[in-house]
C-alpha positions in Angstrom: -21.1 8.7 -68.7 -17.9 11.0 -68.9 -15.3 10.6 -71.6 -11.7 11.8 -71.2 -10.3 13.1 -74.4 -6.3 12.8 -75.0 -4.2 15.4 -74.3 -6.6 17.3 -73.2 -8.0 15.6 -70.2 -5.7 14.1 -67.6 -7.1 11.4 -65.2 -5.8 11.5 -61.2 -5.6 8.8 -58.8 -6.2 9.1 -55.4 -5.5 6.0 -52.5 -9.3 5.0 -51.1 -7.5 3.1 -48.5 -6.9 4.4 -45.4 -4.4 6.9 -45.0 -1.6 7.2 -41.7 -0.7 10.3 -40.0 2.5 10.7 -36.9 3.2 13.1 -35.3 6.2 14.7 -34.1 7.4 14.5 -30.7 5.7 17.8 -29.4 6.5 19.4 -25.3 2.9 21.5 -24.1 1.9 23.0 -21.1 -1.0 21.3 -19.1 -3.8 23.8 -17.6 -2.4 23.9 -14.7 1.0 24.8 -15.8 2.5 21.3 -15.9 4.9 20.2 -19.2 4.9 16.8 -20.8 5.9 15.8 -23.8 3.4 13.9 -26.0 3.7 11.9 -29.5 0.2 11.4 -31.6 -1.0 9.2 -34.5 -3.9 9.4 -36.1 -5.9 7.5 -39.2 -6.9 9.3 -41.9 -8.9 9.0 -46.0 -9.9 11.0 -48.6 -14.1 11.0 -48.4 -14.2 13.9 -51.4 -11.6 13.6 -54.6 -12.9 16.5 -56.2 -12.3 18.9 -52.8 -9.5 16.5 -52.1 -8.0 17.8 -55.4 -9.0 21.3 -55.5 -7.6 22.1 -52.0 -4.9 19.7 -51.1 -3.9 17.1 -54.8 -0.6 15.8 -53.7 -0.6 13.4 -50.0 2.5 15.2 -49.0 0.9 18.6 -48.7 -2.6 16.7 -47.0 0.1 15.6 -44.1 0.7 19.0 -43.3 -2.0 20.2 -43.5 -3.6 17.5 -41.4 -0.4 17.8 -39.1 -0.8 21.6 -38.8 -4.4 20.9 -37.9 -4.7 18.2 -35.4 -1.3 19.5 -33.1 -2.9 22.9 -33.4 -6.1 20.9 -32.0 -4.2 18.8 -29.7 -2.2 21.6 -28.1 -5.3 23.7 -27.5 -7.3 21.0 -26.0 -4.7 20.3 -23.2 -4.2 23.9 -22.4 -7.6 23.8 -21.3 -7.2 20.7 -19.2 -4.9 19.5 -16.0 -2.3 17.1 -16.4 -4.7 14.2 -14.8 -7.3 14.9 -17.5 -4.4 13.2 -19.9 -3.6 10.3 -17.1 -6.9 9.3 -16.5 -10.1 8.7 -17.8 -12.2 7.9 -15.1 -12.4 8.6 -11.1 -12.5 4.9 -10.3 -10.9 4.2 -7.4 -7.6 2.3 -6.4 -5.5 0.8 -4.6 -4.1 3.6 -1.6 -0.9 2.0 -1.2 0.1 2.3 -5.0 -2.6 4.5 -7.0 -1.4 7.6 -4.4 2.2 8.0 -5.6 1.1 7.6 -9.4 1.0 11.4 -10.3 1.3 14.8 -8.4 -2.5 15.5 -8.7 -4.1 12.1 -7.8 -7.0 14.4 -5.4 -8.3 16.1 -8.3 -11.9 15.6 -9.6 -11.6 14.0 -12.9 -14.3 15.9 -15.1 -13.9 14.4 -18.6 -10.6 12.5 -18.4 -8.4 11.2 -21.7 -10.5 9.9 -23.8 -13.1 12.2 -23.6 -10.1 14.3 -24.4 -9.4 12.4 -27.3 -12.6 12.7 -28.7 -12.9 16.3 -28.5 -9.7 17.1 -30.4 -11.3 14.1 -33.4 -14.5 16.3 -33.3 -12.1 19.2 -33.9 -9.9 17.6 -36.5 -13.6 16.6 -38.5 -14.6 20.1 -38.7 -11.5 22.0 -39.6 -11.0 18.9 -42.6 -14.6 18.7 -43.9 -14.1 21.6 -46.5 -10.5 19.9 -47.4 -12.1 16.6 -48.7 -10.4 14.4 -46.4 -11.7 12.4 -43.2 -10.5 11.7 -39.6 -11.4 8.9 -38.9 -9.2 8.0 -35.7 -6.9 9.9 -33.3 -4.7 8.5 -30.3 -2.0 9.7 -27.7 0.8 7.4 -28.7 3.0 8.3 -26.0 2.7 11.1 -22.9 5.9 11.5 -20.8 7.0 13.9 -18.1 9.2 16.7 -18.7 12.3 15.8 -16.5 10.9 18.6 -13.6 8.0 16.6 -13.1 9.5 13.4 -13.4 11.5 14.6 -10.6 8.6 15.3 -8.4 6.8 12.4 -9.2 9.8 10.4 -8.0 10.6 12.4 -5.3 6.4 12.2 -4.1 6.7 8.4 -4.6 9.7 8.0 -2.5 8.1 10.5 0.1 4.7 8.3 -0.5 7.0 5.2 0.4 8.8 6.5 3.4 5.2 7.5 4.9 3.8 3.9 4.0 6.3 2.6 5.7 6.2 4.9 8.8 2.7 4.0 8.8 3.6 0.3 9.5 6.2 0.2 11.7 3.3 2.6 14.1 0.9 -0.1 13.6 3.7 -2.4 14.4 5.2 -0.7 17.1 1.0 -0.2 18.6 0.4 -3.7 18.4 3.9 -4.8 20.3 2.5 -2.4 22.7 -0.7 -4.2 22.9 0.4 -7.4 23.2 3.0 -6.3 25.7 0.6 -4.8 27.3 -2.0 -7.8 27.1 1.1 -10.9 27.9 1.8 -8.5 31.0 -2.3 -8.4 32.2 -2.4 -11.8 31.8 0.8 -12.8 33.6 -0.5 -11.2 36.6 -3.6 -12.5 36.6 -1.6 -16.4 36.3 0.7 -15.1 39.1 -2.0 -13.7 41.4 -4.3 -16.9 40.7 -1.7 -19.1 41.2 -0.4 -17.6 44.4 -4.1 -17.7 45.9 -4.6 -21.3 45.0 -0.9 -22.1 46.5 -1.8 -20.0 49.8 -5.2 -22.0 49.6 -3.1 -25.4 49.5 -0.7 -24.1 52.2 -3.6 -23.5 54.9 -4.9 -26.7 54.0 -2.1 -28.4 54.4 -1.0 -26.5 57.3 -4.6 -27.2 59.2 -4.4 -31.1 58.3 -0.7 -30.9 59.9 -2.0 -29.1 62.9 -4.7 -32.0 63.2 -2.4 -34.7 62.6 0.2 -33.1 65.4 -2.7 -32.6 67.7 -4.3 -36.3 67.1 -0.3 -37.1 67.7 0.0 -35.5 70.9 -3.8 -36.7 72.2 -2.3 -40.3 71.3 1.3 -39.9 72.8 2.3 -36.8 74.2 5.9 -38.2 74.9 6.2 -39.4 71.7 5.2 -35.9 70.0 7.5 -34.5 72.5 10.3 -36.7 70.9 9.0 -35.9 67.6 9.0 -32.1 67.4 12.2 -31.9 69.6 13.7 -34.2 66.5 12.1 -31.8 63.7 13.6 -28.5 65.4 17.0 -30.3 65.8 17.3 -30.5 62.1 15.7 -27.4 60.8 18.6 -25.9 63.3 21.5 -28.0 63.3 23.4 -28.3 60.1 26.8 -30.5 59.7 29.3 -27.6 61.0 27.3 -27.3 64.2 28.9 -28.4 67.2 26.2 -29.8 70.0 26.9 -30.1 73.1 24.4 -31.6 75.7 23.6 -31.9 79.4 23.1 -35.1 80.7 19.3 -33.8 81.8 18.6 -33.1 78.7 16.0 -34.1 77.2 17.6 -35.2 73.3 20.5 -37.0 75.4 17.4 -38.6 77.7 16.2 -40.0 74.6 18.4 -41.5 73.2 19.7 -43.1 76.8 16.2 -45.0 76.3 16.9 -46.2 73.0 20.0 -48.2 74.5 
């Protein structure tokens, strides 16, 4: 049991609930030379009051030092990684269409990916606060944002990205106008010549059972078959402006002398 005498002993309080930490709006450079700004939180509490005391007492100067400790993490952490390490944490596929106009380095290999990322700079933090008496318990990317250059290029790739999309379909539209062009034109001849051979197959047909019809005509009554075909050329060459004129031995006028 420990006493504390008066005046001479002074009791502290320290908070055992858990403690917040924000960062400032910060602008790094990505490993492969690529700026963003970024804005961090993380969660933090005091695990040792009597280190806690020694080295830090008062909560104002444990924010700084915290701060000074996990941006100092932070900013060395994405130096050593691309931009797409911050992005993404995974290679997992998606959609072509959209997923490819996302960010200017959507080819690269993702080899740990943000929250790996995350977790090394709380690994970090741990180590660099373990001899302060405090505890990280939690660290986050609030907020990543392009600088305004590479907002510019990520705009200007989408809009490139969009424009070749869109290329893309009128091709496949223009290909398959072609095809079926191409396919209405096949077929059209092959309606056309089919129905041309079955109408040349009618017209013998019907130009065999004329020519047996005319023949069982003329077998029957040759003077009336006469009659008959004289009467057919008539009209396939006389029309209503044609003036005839006619012999009396004729054989038209003869014909129609029998009638009376």
């Amino acid at each position: 049991m420990k006493t504390k005498i008066p005046f001479l002993h002074t009791a502290n309080y320290f908070d055992k609930r858990f403690l917040a930490w924000d960062g400032e709006p910060k602008q790094v450079s990505t490993r492969d030379k690529r700026f963003i700004n970024i804005n961090t939180y993380a969660r933090w509490r005091i695990s040792d009051p009597l280190k806690y005391a020694e080295r830090l007492f008062a909560e104002s100067k444990a924010q700084t030092r915290l701060g000074s400790i996990l941006e100092g993490a932070t900013q060395n952490a994405i130096a050593n990684h691309d931009l797409i390490e911050l992005v993404r944490s995974s290679n997992r596929d998606y959609d072509n269409q959209v997923e490819s106009v996302k960010d200017p380095t959507e080819k690269a290999i993702i080899k740990s990916g943000r929250d790996a990322l995350t977790k090394e700079i709380l690994g970090l933090a741990k180590e660099r606060t373990s001899d302060l008496g405090i505890e990280v318990l939690d660290f986050r990317f609030k907020r990543i944002n392009y600088v305004s250059e590479v907002r510019k290029e990520v705009y200007e790739r989408m809009i490139s990205e969009r424009k070749r999309i869109a290329e893309e379909f009128r091709s496949q539209g223009a290909g398959e106008s072609a095809r079926i062009s191409g396919q209405k034109d096949r077929d059209l001849k092959v309606i056309t010549s089919d129905a041309y051979r079955r109408s040349q197959e009618i017209k013998g047909k019907a130009d065999a059972e004329a020519a047996d019809i005319y023949a069982s005509a003329y077998n029957k009554g040759p003077e009336f078959y006469r009659f008959m075909r004289t009467m057919e050329i008539y009209k396939e060459t006389l029309d209503k402006e044609t003036i005839l004129v006619l012999s009396t031995d004729g054989d038209f006028l003869r014909y129609l002398e029998s009638i009376k």
